[in-house]
N, C-alpha and C positions, 0 to 999 in steps of 0.2 A: 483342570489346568488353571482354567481362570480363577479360582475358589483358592487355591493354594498359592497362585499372585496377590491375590486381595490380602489375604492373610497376613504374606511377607511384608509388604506394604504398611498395614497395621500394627506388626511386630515391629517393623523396625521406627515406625514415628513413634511409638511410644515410647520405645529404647532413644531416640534423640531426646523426647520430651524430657525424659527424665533424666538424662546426661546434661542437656540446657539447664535444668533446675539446680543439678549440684554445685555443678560449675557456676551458676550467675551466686549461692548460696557462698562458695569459699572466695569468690572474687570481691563478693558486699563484705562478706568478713574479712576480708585482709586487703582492705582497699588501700588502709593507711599503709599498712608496712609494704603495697606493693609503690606507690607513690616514693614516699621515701624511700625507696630502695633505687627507685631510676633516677630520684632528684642525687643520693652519693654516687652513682654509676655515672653520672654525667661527667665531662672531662670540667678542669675548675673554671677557665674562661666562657662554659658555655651553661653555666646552671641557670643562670638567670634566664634564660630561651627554655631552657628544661622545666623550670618553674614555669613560666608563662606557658607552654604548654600542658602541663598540667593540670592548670590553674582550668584555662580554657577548655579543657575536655571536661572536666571535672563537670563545672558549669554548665556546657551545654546538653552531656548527656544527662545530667539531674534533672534539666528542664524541660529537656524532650520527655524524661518518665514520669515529670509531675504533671505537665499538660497532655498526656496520653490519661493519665488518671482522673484529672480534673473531666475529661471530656468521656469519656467513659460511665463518671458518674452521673454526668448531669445528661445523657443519651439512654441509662438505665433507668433515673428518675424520671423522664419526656415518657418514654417509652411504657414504663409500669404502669404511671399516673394516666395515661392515654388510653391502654387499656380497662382500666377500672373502672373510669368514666366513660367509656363506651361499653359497658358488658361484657366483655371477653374474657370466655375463660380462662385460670392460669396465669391472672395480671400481672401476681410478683415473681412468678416463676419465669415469663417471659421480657421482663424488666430486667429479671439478674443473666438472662440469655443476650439483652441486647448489651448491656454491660461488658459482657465477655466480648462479645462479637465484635467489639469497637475496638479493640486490640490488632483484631486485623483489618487494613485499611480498605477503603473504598465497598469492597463486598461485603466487608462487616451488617452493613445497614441494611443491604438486601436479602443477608441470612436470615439477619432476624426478624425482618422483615413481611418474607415469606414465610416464617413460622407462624408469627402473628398470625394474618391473612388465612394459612390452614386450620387455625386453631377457631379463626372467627367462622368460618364456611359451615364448621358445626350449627352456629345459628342464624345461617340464612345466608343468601347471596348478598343483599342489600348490607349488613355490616360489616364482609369481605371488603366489597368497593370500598366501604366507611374509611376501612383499617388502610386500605392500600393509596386511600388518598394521605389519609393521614402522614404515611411513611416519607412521601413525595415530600410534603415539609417537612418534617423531619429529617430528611436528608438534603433539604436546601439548609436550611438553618447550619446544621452539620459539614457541613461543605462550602458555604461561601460567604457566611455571619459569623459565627460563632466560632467556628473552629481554627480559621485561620487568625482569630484577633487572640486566641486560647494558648495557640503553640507561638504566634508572635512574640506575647509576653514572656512564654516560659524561656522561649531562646533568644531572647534581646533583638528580633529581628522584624520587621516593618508586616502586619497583616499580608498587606500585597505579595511580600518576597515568597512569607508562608506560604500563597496558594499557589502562586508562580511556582514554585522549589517543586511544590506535590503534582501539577500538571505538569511540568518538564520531569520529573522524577518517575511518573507515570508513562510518559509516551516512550522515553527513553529506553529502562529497565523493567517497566512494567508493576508488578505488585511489591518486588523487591526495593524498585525506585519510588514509587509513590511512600512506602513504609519508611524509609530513609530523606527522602527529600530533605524535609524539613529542617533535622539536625544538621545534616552536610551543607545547606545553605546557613545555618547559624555560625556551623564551623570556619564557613570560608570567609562568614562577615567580622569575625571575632579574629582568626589571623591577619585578613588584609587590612584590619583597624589595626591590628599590631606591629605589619609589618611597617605598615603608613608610620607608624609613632616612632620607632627605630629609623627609618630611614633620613625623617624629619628632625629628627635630634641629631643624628650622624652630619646633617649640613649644617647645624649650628652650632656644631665644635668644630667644623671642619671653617667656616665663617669665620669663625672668632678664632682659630691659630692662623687665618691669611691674611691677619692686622699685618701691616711693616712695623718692624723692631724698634724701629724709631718711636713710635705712640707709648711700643710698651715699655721701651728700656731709657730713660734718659740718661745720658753723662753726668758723674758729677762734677765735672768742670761747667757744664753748663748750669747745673743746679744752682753752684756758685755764685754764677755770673746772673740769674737772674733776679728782677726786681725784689721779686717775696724777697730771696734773702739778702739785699741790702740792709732793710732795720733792724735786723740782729745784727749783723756785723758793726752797723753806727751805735748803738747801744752796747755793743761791748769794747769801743773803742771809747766812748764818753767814761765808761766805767773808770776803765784803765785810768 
């Protein structure tokens, strides 16, 4: 019974996995025409909000997948180069293991971590510990240097917010909120910057139509009567 759970389990992540890949494959390929298609769907007074928000997704999820990339590669390149220079078998094999593992957040690093560490126990306990200190920096640097000044940049938002976003994303939701943090706090900094700019223009139109009519509309009987136009008037009566 158990053996035929495990299975279904396995059958079915791989059938997600592979549904995940098509689907993210025809959404990358048809990003433009699905964009443009919501920007004509939008009703005509609200496209500009329609814009802005796509503009803003756009944005923030590109640079949550470039600083998952960037940090990825350079926790596969620590990683490899770590192992090589300490003797450990399998250095680039377990460099393109911690690579991958950086995709998923927080346990990523203890995945790989642990593999490392089993791979070194082959020669000797003593380079076990080596490995497993090693990892400890590694996952500071990864978690409270590096990583949050990495996804800061990529999503326009303050280091601090970054790591703040992934420990309240984490306590909250857990691995789902730690994996999400980030961009949902990029998100909400990129709208509330927008809604701030809209609503701050809305009082300076609103400002400048509660002039009195007086400043903006003069009479021309008054135009008339004042000074400015005295000297035309005397120069067109000397003419005369």
């Amino acid at each position: 019974t158990g053996a035929v759970g495990l299975a279904t389990s396995l059958v079915n992540l791989i059938i997600d996995m592979v549904l995940v890949l098509i689907l993210s494959i025809y959404l990358t390929a048809n990003s433009s025409n699905i964009a443009s298609w919501l920007r004509e769907q939008a009703p005509a007074g609200h496209r500009r909000h329609a814009e802005l928000v796509i503009t803003t997704v756009n944005r923030v999820v590109g640079g949550y997948v470039r600083g998952t990339l960037t940090m990825a590669l350079f926790i596969g390149l620590v990683v490899g180069a770590g192992m090589q220079l300490m003797g450990v078998p399998y250095a680039v094999m377990l460099g393109a293991l911690a690579f991958f593992m950086e995709f998923i957040p927080i346990i990523g690093v203890f995945i790989s971590g642990t593999a490392c560490a089993l791979v070194a126990v082959t020669q000797g306990w003593g380079l076990a510990l080596l490995v497993l200190g090693y990892f400890v920096v590694v996952h500071i640097l990864e978690g409270d240097i590096v990583g949050p000044r990495v996804m800061g940049k990529a999503l326009g938002v303050h280091p601090a917010v970054a790591l703040l976003a992934l420990v309240a994303g984490g306590e909250v939701l857990g691995l789902w909120g730690a994996l999400f943090g980030a961009p949902i706090a990029g998100l909400i900094q990129s709208f509330a910057a927008a809604l701030w700019r809209e609503l701050r223009g809305s009082r300076i139109e609103i400002a400048g139509a509660s002039e009195p009519v007086e400043q903006i509309f003069v009479p021309d009987e008054a135009v008339a009567a004042s000074p400015a136009a005295a000297g035309p008037r005397r120069r067109a009566a000397e003419e005369k």
